[in-house]
N, C-alpha and C positions, 0 to 999 in steps of 0.2 A: 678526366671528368666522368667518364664511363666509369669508372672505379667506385669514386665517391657517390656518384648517386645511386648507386647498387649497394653502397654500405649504407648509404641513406633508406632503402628501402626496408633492408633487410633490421635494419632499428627500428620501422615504423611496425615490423613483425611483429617482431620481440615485444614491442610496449603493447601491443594491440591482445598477444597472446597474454601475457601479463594480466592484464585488465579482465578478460573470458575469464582468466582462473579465480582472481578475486573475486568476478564477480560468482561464478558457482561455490565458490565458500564461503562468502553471506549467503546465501539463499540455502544451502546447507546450515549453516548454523542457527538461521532463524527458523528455519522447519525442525531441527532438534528442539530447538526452546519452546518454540509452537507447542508441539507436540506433551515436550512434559506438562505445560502448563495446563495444557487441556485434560492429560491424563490426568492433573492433580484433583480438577473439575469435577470428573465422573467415576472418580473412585471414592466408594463410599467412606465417609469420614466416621469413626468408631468415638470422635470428642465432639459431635453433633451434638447440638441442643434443643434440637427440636427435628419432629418428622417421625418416619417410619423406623420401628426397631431393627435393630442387623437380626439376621438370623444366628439363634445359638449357634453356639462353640462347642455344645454339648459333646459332639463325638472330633473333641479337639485332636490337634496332632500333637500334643503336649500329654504325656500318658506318666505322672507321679509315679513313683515307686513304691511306696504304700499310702495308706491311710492317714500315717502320723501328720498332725500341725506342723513340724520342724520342716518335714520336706514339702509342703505346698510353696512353689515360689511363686513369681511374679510371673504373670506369661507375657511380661517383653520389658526391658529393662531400658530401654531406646528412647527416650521422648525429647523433643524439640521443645526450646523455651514455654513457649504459647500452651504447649500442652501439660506439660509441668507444674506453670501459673495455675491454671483450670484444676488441675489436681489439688494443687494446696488449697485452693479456695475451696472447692469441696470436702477435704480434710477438716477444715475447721467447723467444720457446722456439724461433726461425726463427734459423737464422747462416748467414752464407756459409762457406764450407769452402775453396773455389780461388778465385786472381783471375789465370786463365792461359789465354789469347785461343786455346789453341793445345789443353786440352782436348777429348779425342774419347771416353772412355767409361772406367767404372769398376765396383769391383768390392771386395768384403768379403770379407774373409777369416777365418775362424773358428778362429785358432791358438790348439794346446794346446799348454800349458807344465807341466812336472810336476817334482814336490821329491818329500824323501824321507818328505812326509806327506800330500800332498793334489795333485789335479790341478786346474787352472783352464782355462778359454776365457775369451779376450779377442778383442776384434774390432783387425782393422788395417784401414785402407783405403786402395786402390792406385787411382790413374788413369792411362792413356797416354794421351800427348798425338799429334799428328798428326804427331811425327818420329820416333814410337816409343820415346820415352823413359818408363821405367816411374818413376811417385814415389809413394812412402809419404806421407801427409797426419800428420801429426803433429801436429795443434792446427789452431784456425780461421787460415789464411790462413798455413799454417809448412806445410811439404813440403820431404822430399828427394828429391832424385833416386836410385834404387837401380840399374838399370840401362839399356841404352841398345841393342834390335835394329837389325841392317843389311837390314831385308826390306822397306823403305817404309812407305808410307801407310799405318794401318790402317785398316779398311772393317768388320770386323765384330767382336764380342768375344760370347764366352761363357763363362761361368762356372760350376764345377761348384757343386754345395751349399752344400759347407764353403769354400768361395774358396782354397780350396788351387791349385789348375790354374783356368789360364784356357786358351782356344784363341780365337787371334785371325789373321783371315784380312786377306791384306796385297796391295795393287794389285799386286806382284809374282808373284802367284797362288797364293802360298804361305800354307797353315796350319799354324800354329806354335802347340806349346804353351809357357808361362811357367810353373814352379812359384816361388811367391809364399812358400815356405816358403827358396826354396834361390838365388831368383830366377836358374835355367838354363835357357835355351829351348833346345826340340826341334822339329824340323821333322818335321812327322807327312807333311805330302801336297799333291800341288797339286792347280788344277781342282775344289775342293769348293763345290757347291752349297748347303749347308747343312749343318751339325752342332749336335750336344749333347751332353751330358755323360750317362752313366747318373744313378742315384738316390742309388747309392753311393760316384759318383763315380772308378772303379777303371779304368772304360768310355767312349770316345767315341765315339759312331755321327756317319759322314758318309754323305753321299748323294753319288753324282756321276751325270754325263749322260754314255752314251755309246748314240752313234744312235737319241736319240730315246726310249730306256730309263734308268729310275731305279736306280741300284744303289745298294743300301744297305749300309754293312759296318761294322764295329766294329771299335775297335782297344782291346788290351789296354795301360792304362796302366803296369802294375805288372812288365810284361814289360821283362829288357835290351834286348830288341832288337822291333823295331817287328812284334807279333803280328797281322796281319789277318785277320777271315776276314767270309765274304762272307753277308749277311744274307738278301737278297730281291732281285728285280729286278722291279720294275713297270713299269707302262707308264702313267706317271700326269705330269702337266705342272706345272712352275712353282708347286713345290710347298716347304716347308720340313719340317724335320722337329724335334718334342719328342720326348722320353725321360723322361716323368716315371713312369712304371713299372715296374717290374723286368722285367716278360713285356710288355709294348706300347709301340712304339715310333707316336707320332701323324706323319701328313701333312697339314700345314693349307696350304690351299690359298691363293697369293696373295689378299688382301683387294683388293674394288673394289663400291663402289657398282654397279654396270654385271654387276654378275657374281654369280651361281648357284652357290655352291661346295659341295664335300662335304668333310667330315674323316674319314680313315679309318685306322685302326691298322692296323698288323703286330704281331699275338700270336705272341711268341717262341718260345711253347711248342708252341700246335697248330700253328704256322707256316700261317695262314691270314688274310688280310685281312678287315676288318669298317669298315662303318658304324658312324660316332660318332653326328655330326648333318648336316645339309646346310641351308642358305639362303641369302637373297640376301646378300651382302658377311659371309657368315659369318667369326667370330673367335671364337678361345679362348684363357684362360690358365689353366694344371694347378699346384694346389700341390705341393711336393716335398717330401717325399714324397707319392705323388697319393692323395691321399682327395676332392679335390674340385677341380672345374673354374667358370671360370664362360664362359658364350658369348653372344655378341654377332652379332645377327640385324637386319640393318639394315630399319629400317621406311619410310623414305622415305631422302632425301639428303643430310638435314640428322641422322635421330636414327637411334640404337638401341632394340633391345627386350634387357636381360640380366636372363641367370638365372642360380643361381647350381644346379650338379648337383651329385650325390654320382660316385662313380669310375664307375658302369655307363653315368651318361648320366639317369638319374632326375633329374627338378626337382626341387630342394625348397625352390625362391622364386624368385619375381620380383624383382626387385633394382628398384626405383623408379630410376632415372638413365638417361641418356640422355649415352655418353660410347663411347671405342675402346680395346681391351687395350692397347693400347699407354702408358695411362695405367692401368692398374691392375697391381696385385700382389700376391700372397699373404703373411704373412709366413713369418718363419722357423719356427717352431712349428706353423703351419699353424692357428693359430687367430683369425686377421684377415684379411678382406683389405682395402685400402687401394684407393681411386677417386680421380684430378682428374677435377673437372666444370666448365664452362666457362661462368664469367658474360659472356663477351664472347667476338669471336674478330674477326681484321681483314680479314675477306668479308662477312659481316653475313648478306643474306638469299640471295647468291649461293655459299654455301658449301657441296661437296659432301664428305659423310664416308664412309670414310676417307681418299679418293683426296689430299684437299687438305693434310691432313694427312702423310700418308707423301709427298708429291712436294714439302714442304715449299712449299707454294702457301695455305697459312695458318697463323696464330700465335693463339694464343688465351691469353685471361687467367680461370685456372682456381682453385678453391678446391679442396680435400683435406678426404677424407671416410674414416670407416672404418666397415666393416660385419664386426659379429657375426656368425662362422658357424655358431655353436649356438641363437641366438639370431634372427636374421636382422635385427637393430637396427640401424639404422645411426645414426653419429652425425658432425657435424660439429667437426674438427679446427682449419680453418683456411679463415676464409672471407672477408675483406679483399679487395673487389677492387681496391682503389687498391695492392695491390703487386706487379702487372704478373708473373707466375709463369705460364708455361706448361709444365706440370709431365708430365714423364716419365721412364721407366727407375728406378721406384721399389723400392726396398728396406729392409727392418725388420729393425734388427739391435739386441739389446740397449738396448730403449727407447728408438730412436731411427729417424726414418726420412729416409732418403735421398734424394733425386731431382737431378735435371738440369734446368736451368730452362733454356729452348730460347730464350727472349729473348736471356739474355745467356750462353748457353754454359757455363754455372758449374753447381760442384755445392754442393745445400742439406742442409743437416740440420733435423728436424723435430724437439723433444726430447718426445716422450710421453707422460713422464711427468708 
């Protein structure tokens, strides 16, 4: 008897010990699961659709081996179903627009056509290529040619509002305007250091250099005969000028990591110079009509700090991203603006902004973002980085957005809606 009930205890051990172990391996295994689930929670998701931007990737651990298109790859080849989905869905709203080696810069045009009951806007889009031949794009990958300048290379283009007038400065030293409505070019002037368009587009301010002095003048577009008169003369260096105001014309100072700049307007009306903003590799880009700016304040060599202002210079956000105006844009209505941000770039931890970028001494592989200006939301458009996009010279016209892909020299369309 004494046997058995000793073997009997010594079972009720065993099942009891039994039971302790099972129970600390659930409790282990749900604090495993716990734990990832929560980690999945709080770590930031890169296929967000809405919310604050990731911080670039700009001084990625991904460091390309050269320059070429063949070797920029994807920086991560890994995606799970759901994000896959999201990709291709984004994919399809992306087209190429040009496949012409010889593309240098374009431009939208906002033509009205009217009948004997209603007016309409339609968008056309024009590109010149580097022999100065002007084409209307007419479908993805259909363009004509419309006409053909004898002034050379062209080097710079700007565009008024409505895309009506462009003015484009050519290695011949000549700036010439295009009307896109009538396609006739006029030679306004040589020697220009910079121009823009007024607001209402009526007006073109240039700046030129003589002895070391900035003269700034405006020419009346609307005039038969070429109206100049003379705006201001500073004494200010290597500088550009906007016109996104009717009374202030902006001087933005060359961009360089290496450099201290100030922005500073000419008020048309008091006719007195003013402080915008000043810092290190300071940039800015003014919606048109200017209700709002955003600037770009470099914090090391690799990032930006951007806000976005109202017209006086007033914050009224921090803009989470870390990216150069040169990739951003306001739209048309003035109620988006539009960011690439850069998963990858082909310098990696050696990369200095913006210098690398404008001496074309980097390529980067960027996703497309838009931020709410009433709201100050940003949301994610198109973030794929396996499709090799270094996106600039952006534009929003009739739910759609525009840019230059610097890889391969082409122009993309974004659809929006």
């Amino acid at each position: 008897m004494l046997n058995g009930n000793y073997k009997k205890q010594q079972m009720k051990k065993t099942i009891l010990i039994l039971i302790i172990i099972f129970i600390v391996i659930a409790i282990g295994v749900g604090v495993y699961f716990g734990y990832k689930k929560s980690s999945s929670v709080i770590t930031p998701n890169q296929n967000q659709q809405s919310g604050s931007l990731p911080v670039s990737s700009s001084g990625s651990n991904q460091n390309y081996p050269s320059n070429n298109l063949s070797n920029l790859s994807s920086a991560s080849n890994q995606t799970d179903t759901t994000t896959q989905s999201i990709y291709d869905q984004q994919k399809q709203k992306l087209s190429l627009l040009t496949n012409n080696d010889n593309i240098f810069d374009y431009w939208i045009y906002h033509s009205t056509s009217t009948s004997s009951s209603s007016a309409s806007v339609s968008e056309r889009v024009f590109y010149i290529n580097n022999k100065g031949e002007v084409s209307e794009i007419t479908g993805p990958l259909q363009e004509k040619i419309i006409s053909t300048s004898n002034y050379g290379v062209p080097l710079k283009l700007v565009q008024s509002i409505d895309g009506r007038y462009v003015a484009i400065q050519f290695n011949s030293g000549s700036l010439v305007l295009f009307d896109s409505s009538t396609g006739i070019w006029k030679e306004l002037s040589s020697g220009v250091s910079s121009f823009d368009f007024s607001p209402d587009g009526k007006k073109i301010a240039i700046l030129k250099y003589s002895g070391g002095i900035a003269n700034i003048y405006s020419f009346n577009l609307l005039a038969t005969k070429n109206q100049i008169t003379l705006l201001s003369s500073l004494n200010i260096l290597d500088s550009n000028i906007l016109w996104p105001d009717t009374n202030k014309i902006f001087m933005m100072p060359k961009q360089s990591s290496n450099y201290s700049g100030q922005i500073w307007y000419l008020d048309l009306n008091k006719k007195t110079i003013n402080l915008f903003d000043q810092g290190q590799g300071i940039g800015a880009i003014f919606s048109y009509p200017f209700d709002y700016a955003m600037k770009f304040i470099s914090t090391d060599s690799k990032n930006y700090a951007v806000s976005l202002t109202n017209k006086s210079g007033t914050k009224l956000s921090d803009i989470v991203l870390s990216t150069i105006p040169e990739k951003c844009s306001f739209s048309y209505d003035s109620k988006f603006a539009y960011c690439a941000l850069s998963f990858s770039n082909s310098k990696g931890s050696d990369l200095v902004l913006p210098d690398d970028y404008l001496m074309n001494g980097a390529y980067f592989n960027d996703g497309l973002y838009q931020v709410d200006l009433q709201s100050y939301e940003v949301s994610t458009l198109f973030n794929a980085p396996n499709e090799n996009l270094d996106i600039s010279d952006i534009k929003e016209s009739g739910g759609q957005l525009y840019f230059v892909n610097r890889l391969d020299g082409q122009l993309y369309v974004f659809n929006l809606n």
